[in-house]
C-alpha positions as CSV (number, residue, x, y, z in Angstrom):
1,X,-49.7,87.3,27.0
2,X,-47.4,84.9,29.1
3,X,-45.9,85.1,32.5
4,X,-43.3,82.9,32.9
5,X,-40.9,83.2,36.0
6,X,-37.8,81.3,35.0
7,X,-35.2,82.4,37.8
8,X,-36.0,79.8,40.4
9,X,-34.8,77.7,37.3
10,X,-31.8,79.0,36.4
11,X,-28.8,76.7,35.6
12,X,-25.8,76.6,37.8
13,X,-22.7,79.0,36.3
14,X,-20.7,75.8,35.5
15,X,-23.6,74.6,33.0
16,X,-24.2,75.3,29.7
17,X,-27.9,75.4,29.8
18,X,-29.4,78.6,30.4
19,X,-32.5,77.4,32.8
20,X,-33.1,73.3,33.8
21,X,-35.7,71.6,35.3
22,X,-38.3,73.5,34.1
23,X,-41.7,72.0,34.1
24,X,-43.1,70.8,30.9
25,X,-46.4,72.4,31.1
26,X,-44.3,76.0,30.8
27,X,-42.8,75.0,27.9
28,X,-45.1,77.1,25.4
29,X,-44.7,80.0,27.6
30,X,-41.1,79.6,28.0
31,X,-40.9,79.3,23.9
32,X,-43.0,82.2,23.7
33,X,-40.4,84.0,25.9
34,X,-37.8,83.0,23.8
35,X,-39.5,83.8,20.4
36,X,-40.6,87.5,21.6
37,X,-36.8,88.1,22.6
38,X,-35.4,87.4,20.2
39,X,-32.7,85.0,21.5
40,X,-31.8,82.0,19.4
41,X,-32.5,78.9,22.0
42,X,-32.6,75.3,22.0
43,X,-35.1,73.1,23.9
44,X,-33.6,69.6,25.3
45,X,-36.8,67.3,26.7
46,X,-35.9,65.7,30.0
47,X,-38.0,62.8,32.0
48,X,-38.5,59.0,32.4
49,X,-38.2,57.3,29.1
50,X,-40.8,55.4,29.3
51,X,-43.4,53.5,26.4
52,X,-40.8,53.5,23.9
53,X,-41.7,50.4,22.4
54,X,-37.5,50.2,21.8
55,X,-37.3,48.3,24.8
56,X,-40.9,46.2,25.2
57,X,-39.3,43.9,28.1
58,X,-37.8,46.1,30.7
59,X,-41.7,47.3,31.1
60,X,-41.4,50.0,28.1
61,X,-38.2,51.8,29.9
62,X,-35.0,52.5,28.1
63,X,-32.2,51.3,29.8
64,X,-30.2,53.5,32.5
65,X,-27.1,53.8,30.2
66,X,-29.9,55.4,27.4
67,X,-28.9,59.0,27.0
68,X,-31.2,62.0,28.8
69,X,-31.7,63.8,25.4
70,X,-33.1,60.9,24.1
71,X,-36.6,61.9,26.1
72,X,-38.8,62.8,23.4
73,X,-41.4,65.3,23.8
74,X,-44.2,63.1,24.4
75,X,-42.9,61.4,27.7
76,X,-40.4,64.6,28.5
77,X,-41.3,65.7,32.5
78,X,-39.6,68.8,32.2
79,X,-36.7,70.5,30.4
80,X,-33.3,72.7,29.9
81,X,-33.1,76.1,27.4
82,X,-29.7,76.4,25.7
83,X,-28.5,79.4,23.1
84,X,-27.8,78.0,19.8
85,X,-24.2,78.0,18.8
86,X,-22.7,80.3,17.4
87,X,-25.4,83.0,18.6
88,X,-23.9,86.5,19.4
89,X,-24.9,85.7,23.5
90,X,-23.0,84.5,25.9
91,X,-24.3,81.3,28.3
92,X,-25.8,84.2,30.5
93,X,-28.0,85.6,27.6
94,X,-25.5,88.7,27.6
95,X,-25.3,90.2,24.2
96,X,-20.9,90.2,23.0
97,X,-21.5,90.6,19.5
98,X,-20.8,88.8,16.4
């Protein structure tokens, strides 16, 4: 099915994401993951923002003041895995009820 080793990306402690850095081409395995576990995530793209035809002169990059979750898909590197809110796990994926 998938094997997907996501410890050597696991997010410091202090961090809300569950797992950063992860490399885009894992990303349907990681979902997969996810899906089959049953744990309500979110998926924020990370990377270069680059062709976005928002900012033709600077070359088709978005400024360095543009915010990182505004790396779409598309152009996205890698990426971080966040529970939803309001999800009966903790940041640690530690189920504490509803």
């Amino acid at each position: 099915m998938y094997k997907v080793k996501l410890s050597q990306y696991l997010a410091p402690r202090s961090e809300a994401a569950l797992f950063k850095g992860v490399p885009i081409e894992l990303f349907n395995d990681v979902k997969a993951h996810f899906r089959a576990m049953g744990f309500p995530y979110r998926i924020q793209f990370r990377g270069p923002r680059k062709n976005d035809t928002r900012n033709v002169k600077n070359g088709g990059f978005m400024a360095k003041s543009a915010r990182q979750s505004s790396c779409m898909k598309e152009f996205a590197t890698s990426f971080a895995v966040y529970l939803r809110d309001k999800s009966p796990w903790n940041s640690r994926g530690e189920y504490v009820g509803e």
